[in-house]
PDB file of N, CA, C and O in Angstrom, chain B, residues numbered from 101:
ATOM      1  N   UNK B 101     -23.728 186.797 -89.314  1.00  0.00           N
ATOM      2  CA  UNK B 101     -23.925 187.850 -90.276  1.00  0.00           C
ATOM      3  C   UNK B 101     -24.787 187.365 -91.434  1.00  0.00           C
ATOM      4  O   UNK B 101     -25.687 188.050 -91.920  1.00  0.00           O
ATOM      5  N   UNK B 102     -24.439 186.072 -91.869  1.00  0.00           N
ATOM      6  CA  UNK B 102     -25.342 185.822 -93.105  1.00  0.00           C
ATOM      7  C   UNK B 102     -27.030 185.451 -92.298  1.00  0.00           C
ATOM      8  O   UNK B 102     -28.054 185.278 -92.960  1.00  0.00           O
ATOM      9  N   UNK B 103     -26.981 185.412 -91.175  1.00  0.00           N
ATOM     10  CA  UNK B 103     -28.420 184.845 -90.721  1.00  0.00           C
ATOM     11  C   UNK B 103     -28.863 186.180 -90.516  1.00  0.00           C
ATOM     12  O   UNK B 103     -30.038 186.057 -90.169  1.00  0.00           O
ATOM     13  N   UNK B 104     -28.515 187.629 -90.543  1.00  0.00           N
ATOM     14  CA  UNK B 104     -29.096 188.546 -89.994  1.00  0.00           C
ATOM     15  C   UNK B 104     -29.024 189.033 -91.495  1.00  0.00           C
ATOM     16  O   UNK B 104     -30.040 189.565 -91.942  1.00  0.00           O
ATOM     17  N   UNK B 105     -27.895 188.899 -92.338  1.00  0.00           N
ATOM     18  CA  UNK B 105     -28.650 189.491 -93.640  1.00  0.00           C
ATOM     19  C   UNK B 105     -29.483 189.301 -94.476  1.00  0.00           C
ATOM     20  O   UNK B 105     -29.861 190.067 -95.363  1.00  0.00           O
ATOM     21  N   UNK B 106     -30.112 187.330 -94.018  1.00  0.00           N
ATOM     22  CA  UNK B 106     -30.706 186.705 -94.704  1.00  0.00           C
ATOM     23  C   UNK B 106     -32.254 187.190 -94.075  1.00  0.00           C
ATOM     24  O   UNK B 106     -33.167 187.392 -94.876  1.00  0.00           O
ATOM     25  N   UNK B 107     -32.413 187.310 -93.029  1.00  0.00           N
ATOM     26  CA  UNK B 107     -33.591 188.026 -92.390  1.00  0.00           C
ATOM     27  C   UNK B 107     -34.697 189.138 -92.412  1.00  0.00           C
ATOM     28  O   UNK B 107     -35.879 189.347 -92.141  1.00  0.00           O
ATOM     29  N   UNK B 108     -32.797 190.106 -93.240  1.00  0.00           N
ATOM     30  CA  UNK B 108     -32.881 191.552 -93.477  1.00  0.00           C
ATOM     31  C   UNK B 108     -33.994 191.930 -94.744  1.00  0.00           C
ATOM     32  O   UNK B 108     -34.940 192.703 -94.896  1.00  0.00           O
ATOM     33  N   UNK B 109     -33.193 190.779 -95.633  1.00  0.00           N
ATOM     34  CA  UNK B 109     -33.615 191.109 -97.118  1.00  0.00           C
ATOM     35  C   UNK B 109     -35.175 190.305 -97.065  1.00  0.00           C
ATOM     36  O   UNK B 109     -36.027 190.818 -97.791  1.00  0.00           O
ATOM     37  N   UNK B 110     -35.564 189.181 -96.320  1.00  0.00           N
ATOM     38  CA  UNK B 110     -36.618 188.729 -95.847  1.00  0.00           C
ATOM     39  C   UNK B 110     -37.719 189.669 -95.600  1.00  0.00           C
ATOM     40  O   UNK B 110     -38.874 189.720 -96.024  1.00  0.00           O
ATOM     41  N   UNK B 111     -37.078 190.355 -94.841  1.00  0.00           N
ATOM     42  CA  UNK B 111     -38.382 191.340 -94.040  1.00  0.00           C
ATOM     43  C   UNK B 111     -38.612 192.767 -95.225  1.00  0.00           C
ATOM     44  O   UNK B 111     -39.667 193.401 -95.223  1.00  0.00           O
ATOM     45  N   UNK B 112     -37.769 193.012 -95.919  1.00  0.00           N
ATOM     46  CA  UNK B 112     -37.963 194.123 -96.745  1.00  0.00           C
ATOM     47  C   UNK B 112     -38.181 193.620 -97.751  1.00  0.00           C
ATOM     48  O   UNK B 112     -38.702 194.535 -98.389  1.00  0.00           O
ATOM     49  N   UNK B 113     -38.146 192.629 -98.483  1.00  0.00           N
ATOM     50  CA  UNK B 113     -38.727 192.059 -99.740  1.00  0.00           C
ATOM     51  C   UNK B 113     -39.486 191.139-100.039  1.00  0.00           C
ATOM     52  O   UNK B 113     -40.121 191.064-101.091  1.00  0.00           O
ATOM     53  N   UNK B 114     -39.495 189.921 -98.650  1.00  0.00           N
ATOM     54  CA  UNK B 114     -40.369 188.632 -98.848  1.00  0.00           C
ATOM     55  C   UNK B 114     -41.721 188.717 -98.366  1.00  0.00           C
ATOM     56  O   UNK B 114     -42.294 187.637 -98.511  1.00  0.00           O
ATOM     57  N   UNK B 115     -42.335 189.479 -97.920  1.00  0.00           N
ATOM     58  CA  UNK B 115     -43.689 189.817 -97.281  1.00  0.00           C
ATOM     59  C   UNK B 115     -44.062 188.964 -98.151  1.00  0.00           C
ATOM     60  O   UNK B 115     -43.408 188.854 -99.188  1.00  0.00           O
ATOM     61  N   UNK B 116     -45.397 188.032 -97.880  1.00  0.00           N
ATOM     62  CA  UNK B 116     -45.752 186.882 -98.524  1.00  0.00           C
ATOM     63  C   UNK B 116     -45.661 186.618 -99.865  1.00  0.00           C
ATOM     64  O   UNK B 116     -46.539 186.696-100.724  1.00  0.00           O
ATOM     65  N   UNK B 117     -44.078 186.178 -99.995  1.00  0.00           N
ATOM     66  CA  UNK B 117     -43.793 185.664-100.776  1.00  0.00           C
ATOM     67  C   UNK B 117     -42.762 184.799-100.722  1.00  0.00           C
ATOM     68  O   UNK B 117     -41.583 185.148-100.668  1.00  0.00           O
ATOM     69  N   UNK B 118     -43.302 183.252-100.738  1.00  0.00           N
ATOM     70  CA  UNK B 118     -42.285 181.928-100.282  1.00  0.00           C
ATOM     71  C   UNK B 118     -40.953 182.415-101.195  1.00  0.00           C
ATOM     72  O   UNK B 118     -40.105 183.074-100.593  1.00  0.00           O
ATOM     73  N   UNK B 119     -40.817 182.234-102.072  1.00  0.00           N
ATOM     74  CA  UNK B 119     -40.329 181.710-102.833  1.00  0.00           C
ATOM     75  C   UNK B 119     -38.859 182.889-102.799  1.00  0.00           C
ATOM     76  O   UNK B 119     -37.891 182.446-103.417  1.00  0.00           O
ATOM     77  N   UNK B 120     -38.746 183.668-102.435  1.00  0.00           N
ATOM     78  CA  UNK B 120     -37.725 184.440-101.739  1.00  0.00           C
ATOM     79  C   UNK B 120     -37.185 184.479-100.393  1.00  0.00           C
ATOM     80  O   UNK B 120     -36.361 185.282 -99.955  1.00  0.00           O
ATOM     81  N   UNK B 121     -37.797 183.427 -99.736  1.00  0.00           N
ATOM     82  CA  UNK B 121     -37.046 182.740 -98.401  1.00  0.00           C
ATOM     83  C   UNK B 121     -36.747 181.731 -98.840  1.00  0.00           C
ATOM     84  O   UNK B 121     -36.185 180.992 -98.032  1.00  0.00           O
ATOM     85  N   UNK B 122     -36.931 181.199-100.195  1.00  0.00           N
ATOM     86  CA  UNK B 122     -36.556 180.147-100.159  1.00  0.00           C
ATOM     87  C   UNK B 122     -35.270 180.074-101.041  1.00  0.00           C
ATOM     88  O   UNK B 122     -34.748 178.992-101.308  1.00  0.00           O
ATOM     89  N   UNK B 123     -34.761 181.314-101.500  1.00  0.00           N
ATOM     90  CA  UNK B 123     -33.677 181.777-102.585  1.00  0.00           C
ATOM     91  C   UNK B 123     -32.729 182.648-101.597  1.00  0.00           C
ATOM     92  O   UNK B 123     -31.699 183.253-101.894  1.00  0.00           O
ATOM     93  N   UNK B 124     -33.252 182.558-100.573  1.00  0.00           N
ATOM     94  CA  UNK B 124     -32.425 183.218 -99.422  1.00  0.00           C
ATOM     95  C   UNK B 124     -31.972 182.829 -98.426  1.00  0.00           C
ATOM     96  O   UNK B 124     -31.316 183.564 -97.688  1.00  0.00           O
ATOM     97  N   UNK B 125     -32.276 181.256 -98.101  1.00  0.00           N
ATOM     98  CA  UNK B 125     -32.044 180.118 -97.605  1.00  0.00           C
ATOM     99  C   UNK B 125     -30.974 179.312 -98.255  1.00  0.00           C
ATOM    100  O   UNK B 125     -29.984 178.722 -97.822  1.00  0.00           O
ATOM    101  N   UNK B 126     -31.540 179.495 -99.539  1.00  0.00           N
ATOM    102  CA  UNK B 126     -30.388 178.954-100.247  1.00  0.00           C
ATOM    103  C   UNK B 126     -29.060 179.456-100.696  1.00  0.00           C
ATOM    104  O   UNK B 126     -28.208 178.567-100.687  1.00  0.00           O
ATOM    105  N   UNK B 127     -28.783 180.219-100.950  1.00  0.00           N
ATOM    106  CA  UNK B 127     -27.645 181.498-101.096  1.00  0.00           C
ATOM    107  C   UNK B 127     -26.964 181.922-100.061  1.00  0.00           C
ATOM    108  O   UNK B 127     -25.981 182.647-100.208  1.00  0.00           O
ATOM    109  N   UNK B 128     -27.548 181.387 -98.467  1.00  0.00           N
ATOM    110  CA  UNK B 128     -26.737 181.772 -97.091  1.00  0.00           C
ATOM    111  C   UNK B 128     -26.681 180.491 -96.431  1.00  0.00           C
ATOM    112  O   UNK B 128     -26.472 180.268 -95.238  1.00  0.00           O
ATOM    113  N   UNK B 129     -26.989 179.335 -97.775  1.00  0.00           N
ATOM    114  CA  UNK B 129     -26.308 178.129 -96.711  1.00  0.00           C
ATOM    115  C   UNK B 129     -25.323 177.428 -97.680  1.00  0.00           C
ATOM    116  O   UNK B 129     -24.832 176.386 -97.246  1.00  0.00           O
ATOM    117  N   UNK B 130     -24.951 177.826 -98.919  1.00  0.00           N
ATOM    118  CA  UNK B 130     -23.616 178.015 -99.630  1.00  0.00           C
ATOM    119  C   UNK B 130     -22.084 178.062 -99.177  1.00  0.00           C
ATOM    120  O   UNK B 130     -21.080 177.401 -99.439  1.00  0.00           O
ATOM    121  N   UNK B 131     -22.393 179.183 -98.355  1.00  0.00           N
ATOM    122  CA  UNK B 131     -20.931 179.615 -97.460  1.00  0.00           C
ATOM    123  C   UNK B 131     -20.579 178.485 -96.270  1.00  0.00           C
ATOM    124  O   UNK B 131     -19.469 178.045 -95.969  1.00  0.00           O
ATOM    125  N   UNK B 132     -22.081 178.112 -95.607  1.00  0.00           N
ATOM    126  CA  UNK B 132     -21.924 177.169 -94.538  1.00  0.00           C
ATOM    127  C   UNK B 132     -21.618 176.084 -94.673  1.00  0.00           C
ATOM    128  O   UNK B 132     -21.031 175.315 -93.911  1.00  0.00           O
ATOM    129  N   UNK B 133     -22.116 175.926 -95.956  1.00  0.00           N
ATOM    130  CA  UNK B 133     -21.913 174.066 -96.579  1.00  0.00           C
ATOM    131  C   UNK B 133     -20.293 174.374 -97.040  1.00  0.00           C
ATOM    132  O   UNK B 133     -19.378 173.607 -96.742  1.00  0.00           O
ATOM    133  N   UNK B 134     -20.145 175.374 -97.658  1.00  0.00           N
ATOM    134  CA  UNK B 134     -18.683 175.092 -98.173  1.00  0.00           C
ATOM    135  C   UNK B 134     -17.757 174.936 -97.308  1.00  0.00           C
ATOM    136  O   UNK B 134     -16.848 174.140 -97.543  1.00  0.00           O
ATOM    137  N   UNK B 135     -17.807 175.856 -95.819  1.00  0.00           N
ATOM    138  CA  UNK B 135     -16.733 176.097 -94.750  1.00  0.00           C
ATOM    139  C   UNK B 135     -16.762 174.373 -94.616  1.00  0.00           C
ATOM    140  O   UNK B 135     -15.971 173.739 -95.315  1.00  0.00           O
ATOM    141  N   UNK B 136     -17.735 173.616 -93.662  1.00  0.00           N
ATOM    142  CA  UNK B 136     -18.249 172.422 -93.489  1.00  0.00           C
ATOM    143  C   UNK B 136     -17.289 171.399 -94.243  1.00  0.00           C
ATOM    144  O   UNK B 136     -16.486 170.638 -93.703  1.00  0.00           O
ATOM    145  N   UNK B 137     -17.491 171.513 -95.348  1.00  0.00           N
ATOM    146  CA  UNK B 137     -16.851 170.545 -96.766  1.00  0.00           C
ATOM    147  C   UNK B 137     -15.413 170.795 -96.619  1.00  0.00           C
ATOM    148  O   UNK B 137     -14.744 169.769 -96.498  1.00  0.00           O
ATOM    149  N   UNK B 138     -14.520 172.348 -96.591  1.00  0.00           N
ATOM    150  CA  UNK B 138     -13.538 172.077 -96.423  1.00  0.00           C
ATOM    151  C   UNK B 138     -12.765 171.908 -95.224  1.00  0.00           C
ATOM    152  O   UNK B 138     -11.579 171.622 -95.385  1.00  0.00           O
ATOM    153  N   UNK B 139     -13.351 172.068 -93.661  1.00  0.00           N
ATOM    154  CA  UNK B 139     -12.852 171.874 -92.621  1.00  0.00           C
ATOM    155  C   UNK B 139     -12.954 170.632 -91.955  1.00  0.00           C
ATOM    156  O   UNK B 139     -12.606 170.296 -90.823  1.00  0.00           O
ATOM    157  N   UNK B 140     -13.551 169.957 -92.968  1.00  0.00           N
ATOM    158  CA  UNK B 140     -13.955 168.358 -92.501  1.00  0.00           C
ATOM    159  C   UNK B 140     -12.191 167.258 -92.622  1.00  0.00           C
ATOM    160  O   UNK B 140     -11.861 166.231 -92.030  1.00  0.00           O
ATOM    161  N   UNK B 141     -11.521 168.037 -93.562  1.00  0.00           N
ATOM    162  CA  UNK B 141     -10.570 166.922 -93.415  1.00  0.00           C
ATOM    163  C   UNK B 141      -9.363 167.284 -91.900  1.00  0.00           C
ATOM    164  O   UNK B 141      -8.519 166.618 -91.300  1.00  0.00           O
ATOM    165  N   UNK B 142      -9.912 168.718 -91.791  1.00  0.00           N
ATOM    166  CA  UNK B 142      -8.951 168.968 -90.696  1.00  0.00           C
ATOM    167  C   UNK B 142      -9.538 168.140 -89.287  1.00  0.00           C
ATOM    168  O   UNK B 142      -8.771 167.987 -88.336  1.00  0.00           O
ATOM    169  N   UNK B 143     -10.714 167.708 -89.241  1.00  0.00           N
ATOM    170  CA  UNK B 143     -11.499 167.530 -88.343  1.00  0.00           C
ATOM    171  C   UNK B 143     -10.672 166.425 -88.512  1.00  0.00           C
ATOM    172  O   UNK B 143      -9.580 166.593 -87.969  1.00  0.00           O
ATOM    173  N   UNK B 144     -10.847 164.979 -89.268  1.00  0.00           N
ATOM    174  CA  UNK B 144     -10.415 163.846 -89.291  1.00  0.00           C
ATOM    175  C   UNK B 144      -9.435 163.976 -88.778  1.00  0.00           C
ATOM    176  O   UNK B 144      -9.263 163.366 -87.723  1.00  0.00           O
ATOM    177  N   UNK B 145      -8.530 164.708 -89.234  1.00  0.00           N
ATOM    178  CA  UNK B 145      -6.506 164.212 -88.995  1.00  0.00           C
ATOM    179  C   UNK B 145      -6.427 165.045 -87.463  1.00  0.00           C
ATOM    180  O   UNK B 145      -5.329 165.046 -86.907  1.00  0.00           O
ATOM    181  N   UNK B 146      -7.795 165.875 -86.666  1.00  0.00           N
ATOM    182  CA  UNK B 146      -7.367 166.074 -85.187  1.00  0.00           C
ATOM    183  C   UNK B 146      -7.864 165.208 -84.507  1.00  0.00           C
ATOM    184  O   UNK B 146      -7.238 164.948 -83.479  1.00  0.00           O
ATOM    185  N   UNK B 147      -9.190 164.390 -84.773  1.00  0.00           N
ATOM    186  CA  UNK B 147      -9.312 163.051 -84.473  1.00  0.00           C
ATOM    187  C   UNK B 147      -8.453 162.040 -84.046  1.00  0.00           C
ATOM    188  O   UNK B 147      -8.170 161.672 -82.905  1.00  0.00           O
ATOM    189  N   UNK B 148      -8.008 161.571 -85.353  1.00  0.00           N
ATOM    190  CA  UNK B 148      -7.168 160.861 -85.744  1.00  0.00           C
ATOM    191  C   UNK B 148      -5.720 160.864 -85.116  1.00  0.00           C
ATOM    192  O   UNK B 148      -5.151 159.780 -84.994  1.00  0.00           O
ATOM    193  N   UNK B 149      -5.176 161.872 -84.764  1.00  0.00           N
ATOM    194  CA  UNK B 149      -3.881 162.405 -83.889  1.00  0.00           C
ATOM    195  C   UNK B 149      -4.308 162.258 -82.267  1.00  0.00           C
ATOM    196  O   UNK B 149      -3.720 161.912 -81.242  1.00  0.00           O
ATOM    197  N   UNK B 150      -5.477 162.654 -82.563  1.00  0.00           N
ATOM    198  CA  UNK B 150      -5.685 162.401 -80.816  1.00  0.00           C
ATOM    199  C   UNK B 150      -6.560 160.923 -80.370  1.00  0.00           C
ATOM    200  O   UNK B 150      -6.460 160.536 -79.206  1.00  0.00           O
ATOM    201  N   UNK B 151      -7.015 160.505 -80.902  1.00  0.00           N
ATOM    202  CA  UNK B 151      -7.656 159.251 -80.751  1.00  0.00           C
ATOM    203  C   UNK B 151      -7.053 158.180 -81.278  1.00  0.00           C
ATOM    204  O   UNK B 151      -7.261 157.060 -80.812  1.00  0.00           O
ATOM    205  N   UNK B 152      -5.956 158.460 -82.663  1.00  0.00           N
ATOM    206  CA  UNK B 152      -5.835 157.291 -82.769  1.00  0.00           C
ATOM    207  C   UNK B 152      -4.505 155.947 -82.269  1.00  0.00           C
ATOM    208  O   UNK B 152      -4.668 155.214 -81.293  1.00  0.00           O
ATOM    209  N   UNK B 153      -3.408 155.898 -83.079  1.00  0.00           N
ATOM    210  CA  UNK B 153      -2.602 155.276 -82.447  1.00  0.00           C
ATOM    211  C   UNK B 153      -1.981 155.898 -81.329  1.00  0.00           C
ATOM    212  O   UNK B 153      -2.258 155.702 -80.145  1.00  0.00           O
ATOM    213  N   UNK B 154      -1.262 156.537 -81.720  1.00  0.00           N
ATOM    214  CA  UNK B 154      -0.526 157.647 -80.532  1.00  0.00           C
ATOM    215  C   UNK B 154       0.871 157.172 -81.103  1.00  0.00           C
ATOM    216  O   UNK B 154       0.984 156.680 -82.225  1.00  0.00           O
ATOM    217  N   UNK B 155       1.951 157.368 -80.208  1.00  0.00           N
ATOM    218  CA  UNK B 155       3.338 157.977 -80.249  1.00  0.00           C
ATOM    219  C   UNK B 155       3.515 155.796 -79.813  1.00  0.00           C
ATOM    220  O   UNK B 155       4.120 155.007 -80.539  1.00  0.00           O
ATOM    221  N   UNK B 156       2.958 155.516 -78.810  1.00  0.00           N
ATOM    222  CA  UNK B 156       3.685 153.890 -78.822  1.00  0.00           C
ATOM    223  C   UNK B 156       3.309 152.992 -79.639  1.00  0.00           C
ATOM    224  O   UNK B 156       3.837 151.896 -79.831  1.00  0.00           O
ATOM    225  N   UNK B 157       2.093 153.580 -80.294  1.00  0.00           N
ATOM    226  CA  UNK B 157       1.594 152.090 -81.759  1.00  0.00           C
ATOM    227  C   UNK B 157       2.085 152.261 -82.667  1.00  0.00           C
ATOM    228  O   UNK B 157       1.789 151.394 -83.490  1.00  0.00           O
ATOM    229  N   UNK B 158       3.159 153.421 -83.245  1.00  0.00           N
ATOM    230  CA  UNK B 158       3.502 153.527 -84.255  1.00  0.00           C
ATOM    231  C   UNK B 158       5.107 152.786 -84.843  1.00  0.00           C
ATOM    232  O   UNK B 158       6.092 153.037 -84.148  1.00  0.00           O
ATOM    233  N   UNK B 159       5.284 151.983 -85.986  1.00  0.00           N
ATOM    234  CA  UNK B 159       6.053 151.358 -86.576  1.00  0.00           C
ATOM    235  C   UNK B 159       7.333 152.199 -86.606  1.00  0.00           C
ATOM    236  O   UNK B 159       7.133 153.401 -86.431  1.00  0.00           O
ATOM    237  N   UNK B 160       8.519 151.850 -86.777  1.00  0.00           N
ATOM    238  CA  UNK B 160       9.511 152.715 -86.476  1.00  0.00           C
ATOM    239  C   UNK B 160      10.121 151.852 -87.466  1.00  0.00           C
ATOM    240  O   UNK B 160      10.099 150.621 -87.439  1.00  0.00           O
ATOM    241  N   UNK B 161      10.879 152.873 -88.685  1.00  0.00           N
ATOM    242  CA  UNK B 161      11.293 152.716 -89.809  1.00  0.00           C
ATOM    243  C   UNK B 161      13.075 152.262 -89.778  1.00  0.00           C
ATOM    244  O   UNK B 161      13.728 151.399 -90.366  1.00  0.00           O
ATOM    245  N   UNK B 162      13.378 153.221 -88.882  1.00  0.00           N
ATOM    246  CA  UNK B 162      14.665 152.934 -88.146  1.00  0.00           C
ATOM    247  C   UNK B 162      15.347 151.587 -88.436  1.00  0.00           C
ATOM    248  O   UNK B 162      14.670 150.578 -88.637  1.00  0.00           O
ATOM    249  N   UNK B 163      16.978 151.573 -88.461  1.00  0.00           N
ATOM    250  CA  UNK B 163      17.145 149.833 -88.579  1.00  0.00           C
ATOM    251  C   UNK B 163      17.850 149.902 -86.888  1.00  0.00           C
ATOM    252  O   UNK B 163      18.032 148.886 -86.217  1.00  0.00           O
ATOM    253  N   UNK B 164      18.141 151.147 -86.467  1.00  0.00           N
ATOM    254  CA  UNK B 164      19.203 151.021 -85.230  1.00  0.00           C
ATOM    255  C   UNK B 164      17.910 151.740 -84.088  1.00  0.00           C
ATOM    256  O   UNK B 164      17.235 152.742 -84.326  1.00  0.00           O
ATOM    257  N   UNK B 165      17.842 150.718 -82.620  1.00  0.00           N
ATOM    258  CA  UNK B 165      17.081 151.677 -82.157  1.00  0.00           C
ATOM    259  C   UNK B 165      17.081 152.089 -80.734  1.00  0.00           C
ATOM    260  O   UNK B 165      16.343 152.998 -80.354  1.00  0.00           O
TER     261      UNK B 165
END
């Protein structure tokens, strides 16, 4: 949606003129960078759960076992 609205306003207002693809580029890659930035830590810890130690490398706090 933001690549087809960014297109939209392109074709009806930027007719040679850079400098409004380039304010429209920037303003519809805001949302993308932000999703990016905050789904990155979820990325790590599914990594991390699936790649990393697993269920037998882990320390067991337990005194009885």
């Amino acid at each position: 949606m933001i690549t087809a609205f960014g297109s939209a306003v392109y074709l009806m207002f930027g007719q040679g003129k850079a400098w409004i693809l380039i304010g429209v580029a920037a303003l519809a890659s805001l949302p993308v960078t932000s999703f990016v930035f905050l789904q990155f830590p979820l990325l790590v810890d599914v990594i991390t759960s699936t790649y990393g130690y697993g269920v037998f490398g882990k320390k067991s706090d337990r005194v009885f076992r």
